[in-house]
C-alpha positions as CSV (number, residue, x, y, z in Angstrom):
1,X,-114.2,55.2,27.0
2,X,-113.6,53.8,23.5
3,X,-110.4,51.5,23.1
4,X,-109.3,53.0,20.0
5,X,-110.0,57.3,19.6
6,X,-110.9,58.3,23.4
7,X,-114.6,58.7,23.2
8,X,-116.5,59.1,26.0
9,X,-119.2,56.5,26.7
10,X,-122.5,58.2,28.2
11,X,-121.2,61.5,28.2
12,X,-123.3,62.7,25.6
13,X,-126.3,65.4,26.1
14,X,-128.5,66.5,23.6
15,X,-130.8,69.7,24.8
16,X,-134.0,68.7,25.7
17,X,-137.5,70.6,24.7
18,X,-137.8,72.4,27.8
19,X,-134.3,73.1,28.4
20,X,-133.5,69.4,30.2
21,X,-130.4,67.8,28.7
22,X,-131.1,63.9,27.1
23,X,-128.1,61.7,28.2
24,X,-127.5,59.1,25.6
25,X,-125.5,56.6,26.2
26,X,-123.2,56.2,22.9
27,X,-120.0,54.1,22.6
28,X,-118.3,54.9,19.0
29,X,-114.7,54.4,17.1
30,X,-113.4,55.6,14.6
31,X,-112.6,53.8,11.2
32,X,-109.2,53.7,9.9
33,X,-107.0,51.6,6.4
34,X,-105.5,48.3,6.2
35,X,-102.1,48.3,6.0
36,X,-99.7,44.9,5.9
37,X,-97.5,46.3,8.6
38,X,-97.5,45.6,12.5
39,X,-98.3,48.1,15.2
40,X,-95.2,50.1,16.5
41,X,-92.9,49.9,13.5
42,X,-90.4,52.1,13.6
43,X,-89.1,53.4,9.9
44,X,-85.6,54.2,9.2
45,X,-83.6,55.4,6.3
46,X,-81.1,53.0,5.6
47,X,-78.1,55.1,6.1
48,X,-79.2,57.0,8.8
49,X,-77.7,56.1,12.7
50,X,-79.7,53.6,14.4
51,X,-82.5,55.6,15.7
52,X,-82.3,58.6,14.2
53,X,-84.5,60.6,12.6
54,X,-87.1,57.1,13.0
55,X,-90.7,57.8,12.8
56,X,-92.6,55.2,14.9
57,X,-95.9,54.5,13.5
58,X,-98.8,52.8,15.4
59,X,-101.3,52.8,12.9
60,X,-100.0,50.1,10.3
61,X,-101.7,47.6,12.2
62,X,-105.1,45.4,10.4
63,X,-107.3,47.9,13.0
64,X,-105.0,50.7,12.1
65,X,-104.8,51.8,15.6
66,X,-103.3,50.0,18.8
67,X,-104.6,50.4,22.4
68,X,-102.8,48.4,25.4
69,X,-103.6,44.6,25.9
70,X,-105.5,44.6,22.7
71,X,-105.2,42.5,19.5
72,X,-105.3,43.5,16.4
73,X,-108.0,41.3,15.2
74,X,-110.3,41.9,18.4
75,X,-109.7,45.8,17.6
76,X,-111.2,45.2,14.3
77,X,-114.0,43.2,15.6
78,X,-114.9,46.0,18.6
79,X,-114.8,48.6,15.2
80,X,-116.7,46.6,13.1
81,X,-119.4,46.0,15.2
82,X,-119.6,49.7,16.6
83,X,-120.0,51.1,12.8
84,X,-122.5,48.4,12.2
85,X,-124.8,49.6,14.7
86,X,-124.0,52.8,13.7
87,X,-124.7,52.2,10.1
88,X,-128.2,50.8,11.1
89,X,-129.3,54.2,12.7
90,X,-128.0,56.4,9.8
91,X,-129.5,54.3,7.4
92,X,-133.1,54.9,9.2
93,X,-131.6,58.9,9.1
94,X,-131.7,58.4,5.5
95,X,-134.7,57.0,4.9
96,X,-136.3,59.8,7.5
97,X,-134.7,62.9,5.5
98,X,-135.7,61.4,2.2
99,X,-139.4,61.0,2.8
100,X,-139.5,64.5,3.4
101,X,-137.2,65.9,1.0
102,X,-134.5,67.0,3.5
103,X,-131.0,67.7,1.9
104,X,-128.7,67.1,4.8
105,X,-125.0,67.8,4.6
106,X,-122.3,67.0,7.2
107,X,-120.1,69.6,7.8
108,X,-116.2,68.7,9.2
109,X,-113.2,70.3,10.0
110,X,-110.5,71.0,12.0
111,X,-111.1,73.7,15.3
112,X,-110.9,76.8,14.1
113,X,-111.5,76.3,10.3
114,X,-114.1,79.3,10.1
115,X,-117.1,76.8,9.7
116,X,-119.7,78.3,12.2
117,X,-119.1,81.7,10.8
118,X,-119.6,79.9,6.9
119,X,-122.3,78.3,8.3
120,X,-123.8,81.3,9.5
121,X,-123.4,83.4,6.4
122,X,-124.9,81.1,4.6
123,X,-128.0,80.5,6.5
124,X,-128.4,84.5,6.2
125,X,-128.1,84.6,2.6
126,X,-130.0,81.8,1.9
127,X,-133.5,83.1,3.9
128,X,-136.3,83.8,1.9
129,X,-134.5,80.7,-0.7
130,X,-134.4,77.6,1.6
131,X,-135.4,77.0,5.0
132,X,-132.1,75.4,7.1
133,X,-132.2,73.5,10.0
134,X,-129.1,73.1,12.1
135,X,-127.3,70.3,14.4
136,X,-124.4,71.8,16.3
137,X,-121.9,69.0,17.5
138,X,-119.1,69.9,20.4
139,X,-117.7,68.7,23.4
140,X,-119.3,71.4,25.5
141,X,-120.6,74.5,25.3
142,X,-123.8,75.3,23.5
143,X,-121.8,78.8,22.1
144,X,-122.3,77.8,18.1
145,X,-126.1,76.6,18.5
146,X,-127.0,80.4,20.4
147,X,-125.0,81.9,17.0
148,X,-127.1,80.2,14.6
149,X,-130.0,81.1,16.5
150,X,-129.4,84.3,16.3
151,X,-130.1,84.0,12.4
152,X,-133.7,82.7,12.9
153,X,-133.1,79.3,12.3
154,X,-133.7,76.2,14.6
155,X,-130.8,74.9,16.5
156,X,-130.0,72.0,18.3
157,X,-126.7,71.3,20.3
158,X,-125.5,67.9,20.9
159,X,-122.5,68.0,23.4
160,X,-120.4,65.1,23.6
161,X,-118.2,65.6,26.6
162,X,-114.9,63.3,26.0
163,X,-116.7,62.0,22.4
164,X,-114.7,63.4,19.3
165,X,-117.3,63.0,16.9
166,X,-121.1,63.2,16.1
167,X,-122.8,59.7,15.7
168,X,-125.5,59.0,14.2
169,X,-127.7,58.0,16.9
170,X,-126.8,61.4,18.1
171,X,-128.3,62.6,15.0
172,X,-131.2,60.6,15.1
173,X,-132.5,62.0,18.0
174,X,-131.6,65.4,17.0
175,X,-134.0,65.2,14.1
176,X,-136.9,64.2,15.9
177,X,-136.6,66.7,18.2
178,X,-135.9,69.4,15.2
179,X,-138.7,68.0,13.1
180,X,-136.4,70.1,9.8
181,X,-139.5,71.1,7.3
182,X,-140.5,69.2,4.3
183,X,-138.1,70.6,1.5
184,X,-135.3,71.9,3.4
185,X,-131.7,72.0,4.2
186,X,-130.1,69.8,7.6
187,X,-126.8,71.8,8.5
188,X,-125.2,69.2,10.5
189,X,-121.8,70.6,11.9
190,X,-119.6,67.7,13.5
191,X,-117.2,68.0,16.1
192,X,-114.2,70.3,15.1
193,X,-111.7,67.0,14.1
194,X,-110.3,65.8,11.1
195,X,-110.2,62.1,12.5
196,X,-113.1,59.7,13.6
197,X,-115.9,61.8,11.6
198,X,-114.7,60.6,8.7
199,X,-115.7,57.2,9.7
200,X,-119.2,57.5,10.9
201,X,-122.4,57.7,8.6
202,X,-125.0,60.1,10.1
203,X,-127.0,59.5,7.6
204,X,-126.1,62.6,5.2
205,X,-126.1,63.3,1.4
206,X,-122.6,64.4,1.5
207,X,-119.3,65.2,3.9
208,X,-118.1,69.2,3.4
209,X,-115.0,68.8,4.6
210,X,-113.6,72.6,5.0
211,X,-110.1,73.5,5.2
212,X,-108.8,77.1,5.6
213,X,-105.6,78.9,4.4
214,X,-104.7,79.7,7.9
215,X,-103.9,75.3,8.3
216,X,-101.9,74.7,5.6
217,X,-101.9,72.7,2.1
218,X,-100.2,69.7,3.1
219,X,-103.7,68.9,5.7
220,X,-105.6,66.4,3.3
221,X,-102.0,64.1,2.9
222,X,-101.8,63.9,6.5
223,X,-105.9,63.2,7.4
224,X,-106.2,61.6,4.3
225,X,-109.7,59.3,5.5
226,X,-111.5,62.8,5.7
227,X,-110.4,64.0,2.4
228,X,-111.4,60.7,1.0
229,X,-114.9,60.2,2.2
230,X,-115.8,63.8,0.8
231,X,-117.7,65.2,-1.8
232,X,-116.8,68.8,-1.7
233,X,-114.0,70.7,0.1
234,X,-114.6,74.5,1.0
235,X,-111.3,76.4,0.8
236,X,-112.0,78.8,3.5
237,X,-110.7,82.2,4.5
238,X,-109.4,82.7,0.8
239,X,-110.1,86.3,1.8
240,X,-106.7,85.8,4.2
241,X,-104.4,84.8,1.3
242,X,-102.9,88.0,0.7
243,X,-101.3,87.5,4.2
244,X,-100.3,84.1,3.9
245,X,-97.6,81.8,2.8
246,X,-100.1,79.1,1.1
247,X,-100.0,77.5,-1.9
248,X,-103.3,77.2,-3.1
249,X,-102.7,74.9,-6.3
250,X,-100.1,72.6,-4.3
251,X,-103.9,72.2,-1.6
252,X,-105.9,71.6,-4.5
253,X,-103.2,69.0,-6.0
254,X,-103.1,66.9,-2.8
255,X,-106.7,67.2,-2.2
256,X,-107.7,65.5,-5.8
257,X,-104.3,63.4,-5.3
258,X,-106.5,61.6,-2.0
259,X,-110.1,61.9,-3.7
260,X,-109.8,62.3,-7.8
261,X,-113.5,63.2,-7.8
262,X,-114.2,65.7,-4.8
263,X,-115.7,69.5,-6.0
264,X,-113.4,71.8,-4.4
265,X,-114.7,75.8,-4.1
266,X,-112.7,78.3,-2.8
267,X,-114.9,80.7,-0.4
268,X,-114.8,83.9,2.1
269,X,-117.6,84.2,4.7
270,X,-116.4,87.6,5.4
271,X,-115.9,89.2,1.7
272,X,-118.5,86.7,0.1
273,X,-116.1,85.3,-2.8
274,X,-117.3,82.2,-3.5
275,X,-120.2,82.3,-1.7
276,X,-122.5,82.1,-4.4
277,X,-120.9,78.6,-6.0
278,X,-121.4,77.6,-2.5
279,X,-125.2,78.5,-2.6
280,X,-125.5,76.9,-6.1
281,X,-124.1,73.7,-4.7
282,X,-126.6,73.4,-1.9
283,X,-129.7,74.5,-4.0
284,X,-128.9,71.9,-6.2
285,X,-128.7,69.2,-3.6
286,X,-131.7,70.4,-2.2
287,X,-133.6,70.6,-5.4
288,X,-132.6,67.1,-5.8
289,X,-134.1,66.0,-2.6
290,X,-137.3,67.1,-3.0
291,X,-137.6,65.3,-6.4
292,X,-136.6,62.3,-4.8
293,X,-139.8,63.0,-2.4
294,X,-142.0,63.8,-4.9
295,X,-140.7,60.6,-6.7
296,X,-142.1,58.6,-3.7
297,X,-145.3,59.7,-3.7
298,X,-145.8,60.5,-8.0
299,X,-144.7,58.4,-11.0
300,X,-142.7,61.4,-12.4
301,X,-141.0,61.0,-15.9
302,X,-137.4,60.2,-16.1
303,X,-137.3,63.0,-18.7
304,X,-139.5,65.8,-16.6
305,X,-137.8,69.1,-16.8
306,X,-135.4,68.6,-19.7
């Protein structure tokens, strides 16, 4: 079990070709900020009694995270070297998925964010436009793999038993088993956790971190790391909103406050608003991809297409 965020070590199964789960024996952690502070500082106000109202934080350590018996600096050297091995398998994930034009996107999320049924929807009403490959992530079950299925297109679960996040060995696997089509789309939907996944490279074009209305607008200032490594966040459920006390722009305001630069669209799976920006988005990723392949393998001009 990792030191730092709980994973399990060889707890991981990935379903085999004929039904026979593949037993990988992974060991990640998660990535986390600097801060100047020690572990276990407790934070006052001033003129408060001592005690109360104190927050203790563990996380302003150099690892950002403190386990029993453990320094800070041999934290940091137990992360860095777990994320460089890591980094070595995505990086051959990338090179994989750009040699055949492969636009592969990292979905991420808190449980219960709506992303299965997105993901579903979208697979349906992008049939006939792009052919999508999917990689399920959870800690058990293969529930989400048998729903995208039923849509027609390939599934593979990876169960991580006490893992809280996808790797991208994992991954690695995954797409030699899937063997996604030249030109296509890699759906890969991480382990429901707004956490360690945003430390770990699978290898991806992008992170779509997806937050819904039902989780409140205050989520990307308290899992600020996931917000940060994005490049788009789906507002989900916006169909919900008449129900709700959320503020949408205050959401939107703390999301750019953490990443100045993320695309945020605001979608509905189940009444389709926004679903078409969302389909826009991935076709032009996608169309991206394959020009990066033909680029490989054809001298094209710079200015082709304009």
């Amino acid at each position: 079990m990792c030191m730092t965020c709980g994973c399990g070590s060889g707890e991981t199964r990935v379903e085999g070709a004929r039904g026979a789960d593949e037993h990988l024996h992974t060991h990640a952690d998660g990535t986390v900020h600097s801060h100047a502070h020690g572990p276990g500082t407790v934070h006052e106000h001033p003129h408060s009694p001592p005690h109360a109202h104190a927050a203790m934080h563990f996380g302003l350590g150099a690892a950002g995270v403190t386990a029993p018996g453990m320094t800070q600096s041999r934290l940091v050297q137990i992360e860095r070297d777990i994320l460089a091995k890591n980094d070595g398998h995505a990086q051959r994930n990338r090179e994989a998925l750009a040699e055949r034009g492969v636009f592969a996107l990292n979905l991420v999320s808190s449980p219960g964010s709506g992303k299965t049924t997105l993901l579903v929807r979208t697979i349906e009403l992008l049939q006939g436009r792009l052919p999508v490959a999917v990689v399920e992530g959870d800690q058990q079950t293969s529930f989400d793999a048998e729903r995208i299925r039923a849509t027609g297109a390939p599934a593979l679960q990876i169960n991580t038993g006490k893992g809280c996040h996808l790797d991208a060995a994992m991954v690695e696997t995954a797409i030699a088993r899937l063997a996604p089509a030249d030109d296509s789309v890699l759906m890969i939907e991480n382990v429901g956790n707004l956490v360690c996944p945003a430390g770990f490279d699978l290898g991806e074009a992008h992170k779509v971190v997806v937050l819904s209305v039902t989780e409140g607008e205050d989520k990307p200032l308290k899992y600020p790391d996931m917000f940060h490594v994005a490049s788009l966040m789906l507002l989900n459920k916006i169909d919900l909103l008449p129900h709700l006390r959320f503020d949408v722009d205050a959401c939107l305001a703390n999301a750019r406050r953490i990443n100045p630069g993320i695309t945020i669209l605001q979608v509905s799976a189940a009444s389709g608003e926004g679903m078409a920006e969302w389909l826009a988005w991935i076709e032009r990723g996608a169309a991206a991809a394959q020009r990066t392949r033909l680029g490989r393998t054809t001298a094209l001009p710079l200015t082709q297409g304009r």
